[in-house]
Structure formats: structure tokens, C-alpha cells
C-alpha positions, 0 to 999 in steps of 0.5 A: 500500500502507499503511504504518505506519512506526515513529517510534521507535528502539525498535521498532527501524527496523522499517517495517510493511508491510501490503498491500492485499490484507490492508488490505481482510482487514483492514477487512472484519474490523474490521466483522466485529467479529474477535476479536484471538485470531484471530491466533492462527491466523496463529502469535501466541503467546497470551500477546502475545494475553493480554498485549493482553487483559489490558492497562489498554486491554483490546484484544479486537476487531481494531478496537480494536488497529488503533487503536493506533500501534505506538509506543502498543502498546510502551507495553503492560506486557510487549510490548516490540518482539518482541511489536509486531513480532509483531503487525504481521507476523500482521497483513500475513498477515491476508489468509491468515486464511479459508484457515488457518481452514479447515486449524484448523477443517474442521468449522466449514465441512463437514458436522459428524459426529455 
């Protein structure tokens, strides 16, 4: 499994496990040019996905945030440890996102009505 294990304090000895089974959601997303805002879907409140967004490194793509370390990401005005910690534990989920896709978003998969 990869690990992103957490070298400050500040993220508050919290070590991100990220499975293989969301590493490879992962990777397929990061060619698939994702938007971050699909983390929305995994229960991210938009305002940590507006906080990424409207940072000085304006992360839009899941390519550009898995770029990041954590300790980089606590650097980010506002985000502090609660929103890293926020981010990591959507990202493990990552895995589950076609099938939430398809519980939000019924008509982007079925037959349109009208």
C-alpha cells in the first residue's frame, strides 16, 4: 500500500493511508485529467475545494494536488490540518468515486428524459 506519512507535528501524527485499490482510482484519474471538485462527491466541503482553487498554486486537476506533500498543502492560506486531513481521507475513498457518481448523477449514465 502507499503511504504518505506526515513529517510534521502539525498535521498532527496523522499517517495517510491510501490503498491500492484507490492508488490505481487514483492514477487512472490523474490521466483522466479529474477535476479536484470531484471530491466533492466523496463529502469535501467546497470551500477546502475553493480554498485549493483559489490558492497562489491554483490546484484544479487531481494531478496537480497529488503533487503536493501534505506538509506543502498546510502551507495553503486557510487549510490548516482539518482541511489536509480532509483531503487525504476523500482521497483513500477515491476508489468509491464511479459508484457515488452514479447515486449524484443517474442521468449522466441512463437514458436522459426529455
Amino acid at each position: 500500500a502507499f503511504m504518505v506519512q506526515a513529517c510534521y507535528k502539525e498535521v498532527a501524527k496523522v499517517e495517510f493511508e491510501i490503498n491500492e485499490e484507490a492508488q490505481a482510482a487514483i492514477d487512472a484519474g490523474i490521466k483522466e485529467r479529474a477535476p479536484v471538485a470531484e471530491l466533492q462527491l466523496l463529502g469535501l466541503d467546497t470551500r477546502r475545494i475553493n480554498q485549493l482553487e483559489d490558492s497562489d498554486y491554483g490546484i484544479v486537476t487531481l494531478d496537480q494536488l497529488m503533487s503536493f506533500t501534505p506538509d506543502e498543502l498546510l502551507e495553503i492560506n486557510w487549510l490548516g490540518k482539518e482541511g489536509v486531513r480532509a483531503i487525504y481521507k476523500c482521497l483513500a475513498r477515491y476508489h468509491e468515486l464511479p459508484e457515488v457518481r452514479q447515486r449524484f448523477e443517474p442521468g449522466r449514465y441512463g437514458s436522459r428524459h426529455g
